[in-house]
PDB file with one MODEL, atoms N, CA, C and O in Angstrom:
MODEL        1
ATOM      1  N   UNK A   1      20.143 -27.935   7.922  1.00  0.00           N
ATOM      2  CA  UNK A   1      20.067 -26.780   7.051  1.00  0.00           C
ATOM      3  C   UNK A   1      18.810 -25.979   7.401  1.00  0.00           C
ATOM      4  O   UNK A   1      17.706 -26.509   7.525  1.00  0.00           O
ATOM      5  N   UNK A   2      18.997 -24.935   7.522  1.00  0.00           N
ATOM      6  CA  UNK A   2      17.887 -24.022   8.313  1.00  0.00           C
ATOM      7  C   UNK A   2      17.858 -22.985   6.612  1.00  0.00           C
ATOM      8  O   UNK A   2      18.848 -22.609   5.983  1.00  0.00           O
ATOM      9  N   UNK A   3      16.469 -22.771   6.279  1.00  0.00           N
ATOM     10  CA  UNK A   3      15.927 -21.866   5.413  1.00  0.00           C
ATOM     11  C   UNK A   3      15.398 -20.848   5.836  1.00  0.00           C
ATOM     12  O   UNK A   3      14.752 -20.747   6.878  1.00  0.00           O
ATOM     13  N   UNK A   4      15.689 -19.824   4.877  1.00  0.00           N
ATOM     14  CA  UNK A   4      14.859 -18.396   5.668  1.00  0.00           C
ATOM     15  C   UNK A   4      15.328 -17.207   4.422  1.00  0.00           C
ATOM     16  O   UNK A   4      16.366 -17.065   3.776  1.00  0.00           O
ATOM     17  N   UNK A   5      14.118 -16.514   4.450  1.00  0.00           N
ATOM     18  CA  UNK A   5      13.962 -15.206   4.054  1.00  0.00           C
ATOM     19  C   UNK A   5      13.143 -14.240   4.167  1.00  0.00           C
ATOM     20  O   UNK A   5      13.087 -13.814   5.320  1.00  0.00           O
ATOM     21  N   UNK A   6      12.492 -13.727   3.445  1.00  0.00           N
ATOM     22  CA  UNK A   6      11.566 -12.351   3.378  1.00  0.00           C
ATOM     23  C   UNK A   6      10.295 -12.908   1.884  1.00  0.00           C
ATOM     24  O   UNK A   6      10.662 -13.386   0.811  1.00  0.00           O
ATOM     25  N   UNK A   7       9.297 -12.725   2.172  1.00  0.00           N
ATOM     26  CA  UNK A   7       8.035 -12.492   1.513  1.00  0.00           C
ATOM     27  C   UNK A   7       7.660 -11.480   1.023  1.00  0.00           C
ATOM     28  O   UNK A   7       8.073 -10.968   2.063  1.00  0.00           O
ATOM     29  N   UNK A   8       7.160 -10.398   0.287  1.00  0.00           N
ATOM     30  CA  UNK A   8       6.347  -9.324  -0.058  1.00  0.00           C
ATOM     31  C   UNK A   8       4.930  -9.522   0.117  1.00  0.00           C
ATOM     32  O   UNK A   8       4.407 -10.526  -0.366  1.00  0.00           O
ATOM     33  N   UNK A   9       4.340  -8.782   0.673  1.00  0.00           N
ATOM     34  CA  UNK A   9       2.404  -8.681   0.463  1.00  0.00           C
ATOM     35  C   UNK A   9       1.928  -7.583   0.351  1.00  0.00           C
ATOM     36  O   UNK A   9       1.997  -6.767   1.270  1.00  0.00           O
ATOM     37  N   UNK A  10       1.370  -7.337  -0.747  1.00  0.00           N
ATOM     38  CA  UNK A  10       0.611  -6.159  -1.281  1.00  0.00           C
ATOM     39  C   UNK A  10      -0.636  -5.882  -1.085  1.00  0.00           C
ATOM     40  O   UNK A  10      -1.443  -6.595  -1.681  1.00  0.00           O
ATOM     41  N   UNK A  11      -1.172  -4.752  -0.185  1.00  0.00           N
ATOM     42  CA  UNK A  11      -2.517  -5.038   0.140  1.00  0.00           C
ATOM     43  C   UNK A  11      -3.116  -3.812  -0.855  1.00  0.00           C
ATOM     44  O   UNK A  11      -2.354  -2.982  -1.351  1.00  0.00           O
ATOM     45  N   UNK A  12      -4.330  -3.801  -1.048  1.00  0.00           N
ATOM     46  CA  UNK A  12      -5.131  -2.409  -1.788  1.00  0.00           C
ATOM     47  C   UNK A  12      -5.881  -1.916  -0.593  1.00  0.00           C
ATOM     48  O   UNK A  12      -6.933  -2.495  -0.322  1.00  0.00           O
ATOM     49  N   UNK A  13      -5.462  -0.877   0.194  1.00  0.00           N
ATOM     50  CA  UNK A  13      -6.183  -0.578   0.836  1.00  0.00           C
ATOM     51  C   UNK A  13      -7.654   0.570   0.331  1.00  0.00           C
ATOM     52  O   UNK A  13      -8.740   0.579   0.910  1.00  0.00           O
ATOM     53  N   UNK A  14      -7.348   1.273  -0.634  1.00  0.00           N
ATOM     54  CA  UNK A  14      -8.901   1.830  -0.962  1.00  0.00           C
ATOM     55  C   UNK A  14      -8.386   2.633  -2.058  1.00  0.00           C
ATOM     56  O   UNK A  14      -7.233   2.951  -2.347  1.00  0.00           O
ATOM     57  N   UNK A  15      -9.809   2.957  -2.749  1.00  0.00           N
ATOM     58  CA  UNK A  15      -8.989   3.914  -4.367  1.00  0.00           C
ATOM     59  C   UNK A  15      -9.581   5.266  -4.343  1.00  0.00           C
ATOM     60  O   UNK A  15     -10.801   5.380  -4.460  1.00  0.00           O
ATOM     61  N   UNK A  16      -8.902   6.191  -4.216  1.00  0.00           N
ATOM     62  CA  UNK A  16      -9.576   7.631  -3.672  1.00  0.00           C
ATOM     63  C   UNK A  16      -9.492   8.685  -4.713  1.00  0.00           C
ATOM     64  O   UNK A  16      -8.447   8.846  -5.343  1.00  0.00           O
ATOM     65  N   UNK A  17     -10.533   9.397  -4.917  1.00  0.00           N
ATOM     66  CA  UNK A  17      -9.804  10.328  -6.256  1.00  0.00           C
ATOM     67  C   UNK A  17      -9.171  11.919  -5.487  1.00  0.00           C
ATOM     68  O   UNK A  17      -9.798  12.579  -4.658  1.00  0.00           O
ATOM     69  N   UNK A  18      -7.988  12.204  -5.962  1.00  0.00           N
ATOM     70  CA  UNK A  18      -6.906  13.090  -5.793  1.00  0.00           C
ATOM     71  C   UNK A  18      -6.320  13.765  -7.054  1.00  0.00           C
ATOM     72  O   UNK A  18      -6.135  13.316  -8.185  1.00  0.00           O
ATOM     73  N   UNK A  19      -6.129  14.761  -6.613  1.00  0.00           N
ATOM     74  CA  UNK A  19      -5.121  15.563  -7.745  1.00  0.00           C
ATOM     75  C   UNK A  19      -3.959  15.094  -7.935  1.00  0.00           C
ATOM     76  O   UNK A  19      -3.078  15.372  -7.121  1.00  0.00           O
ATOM     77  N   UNK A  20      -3.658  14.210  -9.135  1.00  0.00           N
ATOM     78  CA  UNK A  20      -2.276  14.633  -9.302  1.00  0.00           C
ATOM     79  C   UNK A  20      -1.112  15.449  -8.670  1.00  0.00           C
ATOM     80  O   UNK A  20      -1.260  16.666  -8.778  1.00  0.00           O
ATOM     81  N   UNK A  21      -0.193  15.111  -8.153  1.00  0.00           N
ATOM     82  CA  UNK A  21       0.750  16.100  -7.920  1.00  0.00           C
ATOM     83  C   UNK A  21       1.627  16.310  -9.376  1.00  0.00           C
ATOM     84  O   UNK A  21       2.069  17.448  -9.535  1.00  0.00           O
ATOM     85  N   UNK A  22       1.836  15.585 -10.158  1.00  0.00           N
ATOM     86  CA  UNK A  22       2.595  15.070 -10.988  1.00  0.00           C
ATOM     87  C   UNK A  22       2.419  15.477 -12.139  1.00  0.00           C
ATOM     88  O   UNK A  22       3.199  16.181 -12.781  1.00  0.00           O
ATOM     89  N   UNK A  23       0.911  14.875 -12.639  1.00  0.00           N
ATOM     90  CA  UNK A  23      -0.153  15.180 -13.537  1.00  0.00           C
ATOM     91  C   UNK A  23      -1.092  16.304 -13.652  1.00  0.00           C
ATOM     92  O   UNK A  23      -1.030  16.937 -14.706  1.00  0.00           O
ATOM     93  N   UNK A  24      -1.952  16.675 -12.770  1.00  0.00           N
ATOM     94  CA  UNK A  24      -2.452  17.601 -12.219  1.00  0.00           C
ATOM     95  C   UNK A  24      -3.993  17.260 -12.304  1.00  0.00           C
ATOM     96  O   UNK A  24      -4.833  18.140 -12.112  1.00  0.00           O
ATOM     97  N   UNK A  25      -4.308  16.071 -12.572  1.00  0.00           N
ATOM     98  CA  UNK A  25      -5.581  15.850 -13.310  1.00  0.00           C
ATOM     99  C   UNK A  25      -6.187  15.389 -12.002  1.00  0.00           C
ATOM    100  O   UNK A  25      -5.455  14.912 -11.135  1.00  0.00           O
ATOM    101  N   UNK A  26      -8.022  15.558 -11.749  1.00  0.00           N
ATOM    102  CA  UNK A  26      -8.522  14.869 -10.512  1.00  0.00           C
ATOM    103  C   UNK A  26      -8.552  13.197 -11.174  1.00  0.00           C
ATOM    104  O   UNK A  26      -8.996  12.868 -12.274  1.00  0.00           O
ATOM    105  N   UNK A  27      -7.990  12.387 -10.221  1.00  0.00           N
ATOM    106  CA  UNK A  27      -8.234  10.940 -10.639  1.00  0.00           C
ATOM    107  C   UNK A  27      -7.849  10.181 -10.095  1.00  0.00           C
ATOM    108  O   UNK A  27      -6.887  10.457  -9.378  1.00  0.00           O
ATOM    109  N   UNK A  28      -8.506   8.395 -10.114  1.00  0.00           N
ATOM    110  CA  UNK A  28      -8.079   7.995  -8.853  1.00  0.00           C
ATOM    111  C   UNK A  28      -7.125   7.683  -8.662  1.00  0.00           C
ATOM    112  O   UNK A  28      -6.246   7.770  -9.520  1.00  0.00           O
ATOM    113  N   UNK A  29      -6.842   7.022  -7.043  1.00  0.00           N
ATOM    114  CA  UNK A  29      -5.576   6.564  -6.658  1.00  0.00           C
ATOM    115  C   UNK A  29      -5.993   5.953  -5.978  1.00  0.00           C
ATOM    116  O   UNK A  29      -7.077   6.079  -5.409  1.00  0.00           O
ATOM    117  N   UNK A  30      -4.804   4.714  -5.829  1.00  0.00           N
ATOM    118  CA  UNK A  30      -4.826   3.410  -5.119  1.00  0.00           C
ATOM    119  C   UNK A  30      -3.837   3.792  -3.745  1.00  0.00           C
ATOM    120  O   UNK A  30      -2.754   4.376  -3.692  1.00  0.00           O
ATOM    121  N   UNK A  31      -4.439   3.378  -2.994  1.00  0.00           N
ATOM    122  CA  UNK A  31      -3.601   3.568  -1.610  1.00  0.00           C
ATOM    123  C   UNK A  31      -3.207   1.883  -1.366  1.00  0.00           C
ATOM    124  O   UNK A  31      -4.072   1.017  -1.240  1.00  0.00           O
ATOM    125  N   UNK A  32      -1.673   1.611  -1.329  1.00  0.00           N
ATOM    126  CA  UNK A  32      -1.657   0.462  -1.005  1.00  0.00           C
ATOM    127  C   UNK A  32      -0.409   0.552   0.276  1.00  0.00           C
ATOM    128  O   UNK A  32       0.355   1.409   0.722  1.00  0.00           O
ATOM    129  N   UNK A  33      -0.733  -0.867   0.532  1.00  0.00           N
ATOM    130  CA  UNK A  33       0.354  -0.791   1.849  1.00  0.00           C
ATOM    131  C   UNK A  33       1.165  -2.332   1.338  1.00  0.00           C
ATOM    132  O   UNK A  33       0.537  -3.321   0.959  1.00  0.00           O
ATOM    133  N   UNK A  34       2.577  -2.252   1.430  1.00  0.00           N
ATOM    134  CA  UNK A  34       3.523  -3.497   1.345  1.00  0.00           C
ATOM    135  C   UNK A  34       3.314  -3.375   2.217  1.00  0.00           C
ATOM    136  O   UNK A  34       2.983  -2.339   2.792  1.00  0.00           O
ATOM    137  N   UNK A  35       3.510  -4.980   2.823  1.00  0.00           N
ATOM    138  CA  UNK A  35       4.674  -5.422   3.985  1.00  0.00           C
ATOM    139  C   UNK A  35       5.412  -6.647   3.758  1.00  0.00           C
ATOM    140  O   UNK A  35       4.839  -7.582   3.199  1.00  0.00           O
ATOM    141  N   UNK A  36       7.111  -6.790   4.278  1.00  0.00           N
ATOM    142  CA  UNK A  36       7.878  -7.272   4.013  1.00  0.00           C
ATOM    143  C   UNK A  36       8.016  -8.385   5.590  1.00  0.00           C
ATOM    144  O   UNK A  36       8.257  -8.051   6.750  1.00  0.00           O
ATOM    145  N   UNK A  37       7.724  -9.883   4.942  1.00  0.00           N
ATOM    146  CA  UNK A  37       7.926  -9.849   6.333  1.00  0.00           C
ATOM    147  C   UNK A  37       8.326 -11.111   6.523  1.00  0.00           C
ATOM    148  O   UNK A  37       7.922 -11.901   5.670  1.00  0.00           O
ATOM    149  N   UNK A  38       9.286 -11.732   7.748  1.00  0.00           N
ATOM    150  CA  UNK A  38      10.517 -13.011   7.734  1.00  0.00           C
ATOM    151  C   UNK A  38       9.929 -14.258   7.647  1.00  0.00           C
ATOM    152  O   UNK A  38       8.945 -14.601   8.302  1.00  0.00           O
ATOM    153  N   UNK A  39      10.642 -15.079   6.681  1.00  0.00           N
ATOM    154  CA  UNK A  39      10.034 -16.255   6.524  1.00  0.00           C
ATOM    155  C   UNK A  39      11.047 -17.422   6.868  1.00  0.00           C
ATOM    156  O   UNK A  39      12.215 -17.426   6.480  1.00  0.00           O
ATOM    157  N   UNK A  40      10.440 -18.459   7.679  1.00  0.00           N
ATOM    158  CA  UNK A  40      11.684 -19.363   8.019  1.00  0.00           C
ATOM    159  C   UNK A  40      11.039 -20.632   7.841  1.00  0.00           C
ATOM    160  O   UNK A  40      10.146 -20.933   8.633  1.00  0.00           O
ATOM    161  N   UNK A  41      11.467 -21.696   6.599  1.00  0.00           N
ATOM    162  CA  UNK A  41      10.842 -22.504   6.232  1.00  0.00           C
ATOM    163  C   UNK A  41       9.936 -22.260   5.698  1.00  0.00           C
ATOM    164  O   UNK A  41       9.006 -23.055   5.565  1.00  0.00           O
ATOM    165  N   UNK A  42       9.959 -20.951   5.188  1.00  0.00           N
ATOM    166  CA  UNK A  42       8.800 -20.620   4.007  1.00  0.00           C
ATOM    167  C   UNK A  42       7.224 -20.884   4.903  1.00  0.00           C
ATOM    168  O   UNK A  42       6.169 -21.336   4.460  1.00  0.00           O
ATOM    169  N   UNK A  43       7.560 -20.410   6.291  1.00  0.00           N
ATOM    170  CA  UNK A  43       6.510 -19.851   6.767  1.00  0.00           C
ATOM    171  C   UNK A  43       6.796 -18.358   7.124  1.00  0.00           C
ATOM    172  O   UNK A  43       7.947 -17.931   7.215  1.00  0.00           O
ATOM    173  N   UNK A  44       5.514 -17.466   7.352  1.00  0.00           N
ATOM    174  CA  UNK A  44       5.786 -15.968   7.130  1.00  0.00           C
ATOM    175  C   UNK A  44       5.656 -16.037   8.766  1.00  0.00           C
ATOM    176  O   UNK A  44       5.018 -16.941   9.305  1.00  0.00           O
ATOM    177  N   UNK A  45       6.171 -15.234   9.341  1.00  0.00           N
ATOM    178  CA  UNK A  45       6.488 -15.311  10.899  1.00  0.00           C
ATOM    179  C   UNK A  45       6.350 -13.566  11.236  1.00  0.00           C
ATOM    180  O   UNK A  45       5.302 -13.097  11.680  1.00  0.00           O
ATOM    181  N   UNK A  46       7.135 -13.023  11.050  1.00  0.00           N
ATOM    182  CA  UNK A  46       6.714 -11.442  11.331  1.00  0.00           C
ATOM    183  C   UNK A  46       7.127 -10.220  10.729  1.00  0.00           C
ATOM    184  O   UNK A  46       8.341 -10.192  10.532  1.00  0.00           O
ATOM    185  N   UNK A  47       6.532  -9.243  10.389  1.00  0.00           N
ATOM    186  CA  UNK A  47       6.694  -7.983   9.494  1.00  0.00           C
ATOM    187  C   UNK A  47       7.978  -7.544   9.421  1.00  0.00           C
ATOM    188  O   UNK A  47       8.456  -7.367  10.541  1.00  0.00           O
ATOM    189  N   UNK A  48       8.870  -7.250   8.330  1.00  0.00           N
ATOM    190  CA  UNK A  48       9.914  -6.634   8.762  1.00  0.00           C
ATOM    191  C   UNK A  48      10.055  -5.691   8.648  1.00  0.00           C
ATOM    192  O   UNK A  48      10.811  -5.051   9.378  1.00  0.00           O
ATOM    193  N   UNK A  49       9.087  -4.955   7.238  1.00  0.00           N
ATOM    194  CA  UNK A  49       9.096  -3.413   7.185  1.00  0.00           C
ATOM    195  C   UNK A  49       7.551  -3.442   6.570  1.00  0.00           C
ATOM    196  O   UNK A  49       7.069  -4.468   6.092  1.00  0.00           O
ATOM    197  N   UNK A  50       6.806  -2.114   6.650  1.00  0.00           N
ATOM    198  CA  UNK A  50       5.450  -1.463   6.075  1.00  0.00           C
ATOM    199  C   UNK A  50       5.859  -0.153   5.401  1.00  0.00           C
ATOM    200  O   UNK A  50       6.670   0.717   5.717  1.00  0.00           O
ATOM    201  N   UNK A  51       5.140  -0.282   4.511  1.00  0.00           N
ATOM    202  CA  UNK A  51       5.618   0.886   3.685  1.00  0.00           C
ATOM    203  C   UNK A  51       4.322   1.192   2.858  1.00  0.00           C
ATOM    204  O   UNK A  51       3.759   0.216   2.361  1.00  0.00           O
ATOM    205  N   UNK A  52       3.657   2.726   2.606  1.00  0.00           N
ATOM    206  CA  UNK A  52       2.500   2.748   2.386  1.00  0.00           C
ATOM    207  C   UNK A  52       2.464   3.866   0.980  1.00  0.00           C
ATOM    208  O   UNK A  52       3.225   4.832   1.040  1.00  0.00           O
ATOM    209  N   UNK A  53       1.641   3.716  -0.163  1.00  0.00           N
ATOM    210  CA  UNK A  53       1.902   4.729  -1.226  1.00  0.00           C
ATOM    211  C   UNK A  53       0.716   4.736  -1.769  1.00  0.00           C
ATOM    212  O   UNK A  53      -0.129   3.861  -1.587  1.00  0.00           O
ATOM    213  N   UNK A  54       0.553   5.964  -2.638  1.00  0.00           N
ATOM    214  CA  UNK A  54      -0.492   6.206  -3.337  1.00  0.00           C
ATOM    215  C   UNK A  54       0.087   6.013  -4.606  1.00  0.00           C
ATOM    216  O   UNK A  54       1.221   6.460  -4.772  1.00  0.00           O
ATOM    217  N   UNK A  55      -0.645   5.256  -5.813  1.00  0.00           N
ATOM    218  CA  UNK A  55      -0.345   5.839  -7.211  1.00  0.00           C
ATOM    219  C   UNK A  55      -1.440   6.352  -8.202  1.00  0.00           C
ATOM    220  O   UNK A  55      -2.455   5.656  -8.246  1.00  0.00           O
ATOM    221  N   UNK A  56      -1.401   7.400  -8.963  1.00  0.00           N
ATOM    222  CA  UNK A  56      -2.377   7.804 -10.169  1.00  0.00           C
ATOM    223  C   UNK A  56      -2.576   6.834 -10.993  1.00  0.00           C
ATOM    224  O   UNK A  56      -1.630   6.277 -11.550  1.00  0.00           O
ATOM    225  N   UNK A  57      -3.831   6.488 -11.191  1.00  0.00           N
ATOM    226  CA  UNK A  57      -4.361   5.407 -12.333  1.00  0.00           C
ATOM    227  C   UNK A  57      -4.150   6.627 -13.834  1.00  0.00           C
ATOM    228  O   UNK A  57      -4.177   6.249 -15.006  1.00  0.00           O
ATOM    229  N   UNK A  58      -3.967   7.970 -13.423  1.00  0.00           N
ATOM    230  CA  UNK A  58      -4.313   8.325 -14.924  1.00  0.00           C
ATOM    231  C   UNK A  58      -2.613   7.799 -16.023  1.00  0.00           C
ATOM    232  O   UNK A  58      -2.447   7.123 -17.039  1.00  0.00           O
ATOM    233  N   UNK A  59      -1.303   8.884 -14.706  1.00  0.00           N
ATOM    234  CA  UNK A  59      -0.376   9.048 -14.809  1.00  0.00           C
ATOM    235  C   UNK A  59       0.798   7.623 -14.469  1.00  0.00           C
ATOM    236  O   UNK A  59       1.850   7.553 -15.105  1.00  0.00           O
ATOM    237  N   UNK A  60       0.492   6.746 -13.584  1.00  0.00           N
ATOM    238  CA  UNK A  60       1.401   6.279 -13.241  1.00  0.00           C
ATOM    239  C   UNK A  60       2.205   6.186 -11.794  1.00  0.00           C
ATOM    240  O   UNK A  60       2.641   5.273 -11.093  1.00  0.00           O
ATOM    241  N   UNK A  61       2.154   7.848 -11.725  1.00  0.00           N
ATOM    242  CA  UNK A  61       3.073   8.137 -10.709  1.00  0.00           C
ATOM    243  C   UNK A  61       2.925   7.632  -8.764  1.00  0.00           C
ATOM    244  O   UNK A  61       1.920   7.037  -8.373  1.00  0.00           O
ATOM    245  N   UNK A  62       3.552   7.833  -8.240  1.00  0.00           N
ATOM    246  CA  UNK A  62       3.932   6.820  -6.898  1.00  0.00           C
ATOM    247  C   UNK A  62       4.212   7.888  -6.119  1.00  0.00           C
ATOM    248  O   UNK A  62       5.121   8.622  -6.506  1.00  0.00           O
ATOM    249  N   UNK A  63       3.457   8.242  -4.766  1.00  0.00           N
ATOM    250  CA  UNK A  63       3.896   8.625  -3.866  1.00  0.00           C
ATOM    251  C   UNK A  63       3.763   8.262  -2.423  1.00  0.00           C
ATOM    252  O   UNK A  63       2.704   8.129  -1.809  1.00  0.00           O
ATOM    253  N   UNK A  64       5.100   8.106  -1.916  1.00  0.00           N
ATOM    254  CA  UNK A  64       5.447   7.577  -0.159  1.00  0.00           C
ATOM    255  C   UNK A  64       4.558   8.084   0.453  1.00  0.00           C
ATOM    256  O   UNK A  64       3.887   9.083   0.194  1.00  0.00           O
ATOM    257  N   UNK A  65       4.537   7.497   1.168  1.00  0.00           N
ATOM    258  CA  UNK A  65       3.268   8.145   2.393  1.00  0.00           C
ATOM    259  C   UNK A  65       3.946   7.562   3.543  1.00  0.00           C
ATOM    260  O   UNK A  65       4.628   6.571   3.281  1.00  0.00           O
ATOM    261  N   UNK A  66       3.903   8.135   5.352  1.00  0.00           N
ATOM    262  CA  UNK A  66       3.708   7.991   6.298  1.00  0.00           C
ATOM    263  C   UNK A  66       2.638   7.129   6.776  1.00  0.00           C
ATOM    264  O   UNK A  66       1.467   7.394   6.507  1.00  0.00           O
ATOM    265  N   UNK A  67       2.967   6.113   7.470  1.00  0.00           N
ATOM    266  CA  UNK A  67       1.757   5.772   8.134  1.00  0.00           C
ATOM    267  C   UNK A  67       0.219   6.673   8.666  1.00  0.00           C
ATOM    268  O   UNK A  67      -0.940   6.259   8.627  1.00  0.00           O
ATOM    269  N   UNK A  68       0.688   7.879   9.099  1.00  0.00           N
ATOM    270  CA  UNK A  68      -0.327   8.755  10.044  1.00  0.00           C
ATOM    271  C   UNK A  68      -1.059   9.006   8.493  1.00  0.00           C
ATOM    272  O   UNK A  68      -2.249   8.714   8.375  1.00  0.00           O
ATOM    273  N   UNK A  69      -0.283   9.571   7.293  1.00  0.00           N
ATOM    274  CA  UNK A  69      -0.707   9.967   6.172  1.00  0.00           C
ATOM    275  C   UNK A  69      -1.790   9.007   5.716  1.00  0.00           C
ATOM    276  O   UNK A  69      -2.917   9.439   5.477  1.00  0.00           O
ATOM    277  N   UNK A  70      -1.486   7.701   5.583  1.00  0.00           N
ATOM    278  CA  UNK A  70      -2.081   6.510   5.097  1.00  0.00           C
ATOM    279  C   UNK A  70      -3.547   6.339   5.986  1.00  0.00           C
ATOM    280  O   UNK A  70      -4.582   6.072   5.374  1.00  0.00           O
ATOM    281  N   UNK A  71      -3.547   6.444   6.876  1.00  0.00           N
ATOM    282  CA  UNK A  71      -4.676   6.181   7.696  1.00  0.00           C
ATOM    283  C   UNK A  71      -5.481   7.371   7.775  1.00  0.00           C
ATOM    284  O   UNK A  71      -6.668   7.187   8.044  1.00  0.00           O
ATOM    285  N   UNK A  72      -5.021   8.753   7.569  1.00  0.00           N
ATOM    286  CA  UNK A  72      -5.688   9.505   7.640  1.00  0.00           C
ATOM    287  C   UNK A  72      -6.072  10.234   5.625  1.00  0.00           C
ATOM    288  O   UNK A  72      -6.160  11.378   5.181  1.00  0.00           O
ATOM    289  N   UNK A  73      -6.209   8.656   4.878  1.00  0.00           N
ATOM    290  CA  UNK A  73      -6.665   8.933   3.416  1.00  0.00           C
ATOM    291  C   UNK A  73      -7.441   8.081   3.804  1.00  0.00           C
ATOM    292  O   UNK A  73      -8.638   8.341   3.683  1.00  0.00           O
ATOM    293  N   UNK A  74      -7.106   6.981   4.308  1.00  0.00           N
ATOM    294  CA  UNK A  74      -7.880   5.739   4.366  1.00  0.00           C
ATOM    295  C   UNK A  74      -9.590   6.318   5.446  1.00  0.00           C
ATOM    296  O   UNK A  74     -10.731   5.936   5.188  1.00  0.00           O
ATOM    297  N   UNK A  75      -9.303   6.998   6.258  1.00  0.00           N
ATOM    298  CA  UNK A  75     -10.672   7.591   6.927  1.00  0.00           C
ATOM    299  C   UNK A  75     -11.057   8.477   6.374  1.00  0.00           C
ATOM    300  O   UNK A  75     -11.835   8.965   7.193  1.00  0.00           O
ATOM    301  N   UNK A  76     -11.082   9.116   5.474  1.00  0.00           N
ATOM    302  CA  UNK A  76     -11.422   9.513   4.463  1.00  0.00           C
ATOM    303  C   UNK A  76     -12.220   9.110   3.279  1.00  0.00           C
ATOM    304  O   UNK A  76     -12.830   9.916   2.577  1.00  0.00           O
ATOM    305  N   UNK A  77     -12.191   7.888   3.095  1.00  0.00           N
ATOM    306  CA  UNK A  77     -12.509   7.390   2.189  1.00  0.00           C
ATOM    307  C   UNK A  77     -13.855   6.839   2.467  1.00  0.00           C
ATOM    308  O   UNK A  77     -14.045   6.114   3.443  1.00  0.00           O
ATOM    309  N   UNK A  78     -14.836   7.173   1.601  1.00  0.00           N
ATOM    310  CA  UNK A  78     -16.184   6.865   2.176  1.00  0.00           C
ATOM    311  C   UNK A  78     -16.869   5.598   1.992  1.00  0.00           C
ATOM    312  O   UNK A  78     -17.852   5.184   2.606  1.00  0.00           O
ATOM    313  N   UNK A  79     -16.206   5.035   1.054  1.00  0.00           N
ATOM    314  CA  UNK A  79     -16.681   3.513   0.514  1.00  0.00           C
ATOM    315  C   UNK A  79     -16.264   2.498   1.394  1.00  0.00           C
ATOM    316  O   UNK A  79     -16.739   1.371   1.251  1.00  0.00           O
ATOM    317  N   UNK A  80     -15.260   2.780   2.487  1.00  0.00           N
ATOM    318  CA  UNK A  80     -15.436   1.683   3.434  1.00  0.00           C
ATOM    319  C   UNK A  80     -14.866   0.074   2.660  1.00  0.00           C
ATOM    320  O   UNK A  80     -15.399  -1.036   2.645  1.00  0.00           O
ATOM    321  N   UNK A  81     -13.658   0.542   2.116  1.00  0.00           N
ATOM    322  CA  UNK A  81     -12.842  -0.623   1.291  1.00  0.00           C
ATOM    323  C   UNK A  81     -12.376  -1.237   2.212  1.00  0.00           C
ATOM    324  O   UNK A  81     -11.911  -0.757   3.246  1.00  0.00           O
ATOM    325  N   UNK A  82     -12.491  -2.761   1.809  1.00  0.00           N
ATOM    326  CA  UNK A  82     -11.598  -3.752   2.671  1.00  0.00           C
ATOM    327  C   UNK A  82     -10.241  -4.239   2.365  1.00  0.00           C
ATOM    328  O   UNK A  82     -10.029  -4.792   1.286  1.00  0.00           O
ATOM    329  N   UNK A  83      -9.166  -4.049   3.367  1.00  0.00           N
ATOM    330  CA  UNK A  83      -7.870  -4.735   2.492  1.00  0.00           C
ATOM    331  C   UNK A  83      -7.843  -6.281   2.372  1.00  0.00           C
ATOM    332  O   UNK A  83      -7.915  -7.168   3.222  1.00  0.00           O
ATOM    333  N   UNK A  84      -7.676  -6.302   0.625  1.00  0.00           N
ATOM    334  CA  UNK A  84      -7.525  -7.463   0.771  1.00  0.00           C
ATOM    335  C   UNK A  84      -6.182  -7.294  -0.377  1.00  0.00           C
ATOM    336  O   UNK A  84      -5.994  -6.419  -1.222  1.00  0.00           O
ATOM    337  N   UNK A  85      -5.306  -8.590   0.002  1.00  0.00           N
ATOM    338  CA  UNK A  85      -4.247  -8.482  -1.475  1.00  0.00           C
ATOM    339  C   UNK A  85      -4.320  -8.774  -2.612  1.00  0.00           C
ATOM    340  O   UNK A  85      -5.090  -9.573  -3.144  1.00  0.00           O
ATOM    341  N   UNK A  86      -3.478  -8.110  -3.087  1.00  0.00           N
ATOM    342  CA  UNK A  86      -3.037  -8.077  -4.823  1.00  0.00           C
ATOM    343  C   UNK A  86      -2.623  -9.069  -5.360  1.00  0.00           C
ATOM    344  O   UNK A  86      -2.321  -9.044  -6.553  1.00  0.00           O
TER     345      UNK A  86
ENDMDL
END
């Protein structure tokens, strides 16, 4: 019997303050990155998807981001946050 599936890992990559698109208010946001990735025997073996978003701490709200997008908030960001997970 062979086992296998998928894991989730949530990283925080840095918390930046932004306008609302949603809300409209300046405030921060969490830039985080999932990744989904194959597990066989409930060891994690390799990524299957990355997927990267911002959300408003005031509002709630969630927005997709592009990789190029993600990295170019993340150099931006002057505090020099480390990812670590959630």
């Amino acid at each position: 019997m062979i086992i296998f599936g998928t894991k989730g890992y949530l990283y925080q990559l840095a918390v930046l303050t932004l306008v609302c698109g949603r809300c409209g208010n300046p405030a921060a946001h969490v830039l985080r990155k999932r990744v989904t990735k194959f597990t066989l025997f409930f060891v994690p073996l390799f990524p299957v998807s990355t997927k990267y978003a911002t959300q408003c701490t005031f509002c709630g709200a969630e927005r997709k981001l592009t990789a190029q997008e993600a990295e170019r908030l993340r150099a931006q960001d002057a505090g020099g946050a480390v990812s670590r997970p959630v």
